[in-house]
N, C-alpha and C positions, 0 to 999 in steps of 0.2 A: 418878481422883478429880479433881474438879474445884469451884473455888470461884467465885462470882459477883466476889468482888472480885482486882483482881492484887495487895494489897498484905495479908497474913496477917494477921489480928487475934492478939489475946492468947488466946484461948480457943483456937483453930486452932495454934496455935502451942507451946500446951501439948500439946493432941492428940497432934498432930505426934510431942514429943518423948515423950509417954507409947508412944505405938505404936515409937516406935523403942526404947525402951527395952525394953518387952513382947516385941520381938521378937531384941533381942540378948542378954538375958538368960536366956530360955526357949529361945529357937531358932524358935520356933512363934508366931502370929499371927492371928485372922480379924478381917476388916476387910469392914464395908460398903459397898459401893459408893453413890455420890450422884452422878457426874458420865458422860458422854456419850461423855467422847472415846473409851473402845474398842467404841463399836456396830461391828459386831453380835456382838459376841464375847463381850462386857460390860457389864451391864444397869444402870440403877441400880437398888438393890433386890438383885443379886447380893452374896453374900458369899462374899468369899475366903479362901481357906486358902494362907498362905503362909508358906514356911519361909527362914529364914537363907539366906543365900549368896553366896560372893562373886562378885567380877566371872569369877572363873579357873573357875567350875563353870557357867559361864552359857552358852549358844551362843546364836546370832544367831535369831532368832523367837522365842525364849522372854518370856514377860508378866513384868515384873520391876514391882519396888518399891523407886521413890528417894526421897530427901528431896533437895529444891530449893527455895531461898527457904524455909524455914518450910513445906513445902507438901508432900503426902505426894503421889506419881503413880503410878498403876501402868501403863505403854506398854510396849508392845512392843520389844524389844532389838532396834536396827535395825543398829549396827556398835559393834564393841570399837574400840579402839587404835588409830591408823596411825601412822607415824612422826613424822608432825606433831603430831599430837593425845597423844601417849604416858600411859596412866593415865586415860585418858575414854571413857565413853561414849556413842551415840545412841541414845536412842528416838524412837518417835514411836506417839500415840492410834489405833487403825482408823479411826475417823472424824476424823483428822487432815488436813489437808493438807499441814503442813512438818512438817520434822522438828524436833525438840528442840533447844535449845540443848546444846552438851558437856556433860556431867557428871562428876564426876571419880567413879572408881571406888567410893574409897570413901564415897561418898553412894546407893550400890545398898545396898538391905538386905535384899533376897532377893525369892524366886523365887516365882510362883503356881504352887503345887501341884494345886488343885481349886478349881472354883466349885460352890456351892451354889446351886441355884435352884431353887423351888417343891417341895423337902426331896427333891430330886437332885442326886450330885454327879458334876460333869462333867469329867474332866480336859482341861486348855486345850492347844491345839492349837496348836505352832507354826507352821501354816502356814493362811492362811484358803481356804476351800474356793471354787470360781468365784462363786456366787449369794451369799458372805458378803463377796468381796470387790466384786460390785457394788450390795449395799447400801451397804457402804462407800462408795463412789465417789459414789455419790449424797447420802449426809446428809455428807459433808466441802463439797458443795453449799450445802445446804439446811438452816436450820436448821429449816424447816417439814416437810422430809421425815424429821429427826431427832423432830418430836414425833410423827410419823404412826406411824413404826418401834414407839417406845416404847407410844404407843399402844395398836397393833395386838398388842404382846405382853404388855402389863396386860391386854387384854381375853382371851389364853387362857386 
């Protein structure tokens, strides 16, 4: 997910805490997607199913769900822990170029279980397949190859 502005409004920020409460409460979650950063893996328009979990149930490619700044993300778990970093994690968007700033553990709120797209549910895939990771490679480029992507997949 991603927001036009870097600094969270009040309404966003409610969200924010509504959806993390929703999901540690219940355990359970769906969340629309609105933002870019995991093409092609991740649509806006997709919704998610995602459940509670912590950092110790997570492995490295797994789609997870932080809260950062006020700001809900769902990227991809790119490293746990090092001895330097101890209690943090990295993600990073597919159509990311850098990685994330650290995160501390617990600002993960769990794990994508299934996307739903066009009333299909897809389970996500830790690892992206050759032709998704060079669309990747190309809209972390572009942000006109990013509208082209989108696009081309509003229009099937």
């Amino acid at each position: 997910m991603k927001s036009s502005s870097s600094v969270p409004g009040e309404s966003q920020l409610l969200r924010c805490e509504l959806a993390t409460e929703v999901l540690r409460s219940s355990g359970k979650l769906k969340l629309q997607v609105t933002g870019w950063s995991m093409l092609p893996t991740i649509f806006p328009g997709d919704t998610l199913l995602i459940e509670r979990s912590s950092a110790a149930a997570t492995r490295e490619g797994d789609i997870v769900l932080v809260s950062r700044a006020g700001r809900l993300f769902v990227h991809r778990l790119m490293r746990k822990s090092s001895e330097t970093d101890r209690g943090s994690i990295r993600t990073r968007g597919d159509s990311m170029a850098a990685i994330d700033p650290p995160t501390s553990e617990d600002q993960l709120l769990g794990k994508v279980s299934a996307i739903e797209r066009n009333g299909k549910r897809i389970a996500p895939s830790r690892h992206l397949r050759p032709v998704q990771r060079a669309v990747a490679a190309i809209v972390r480029r572009s942000d006109f190859a990013g509208r082209i992507v989108v696009g081309i997949h509003n229009f099937r």
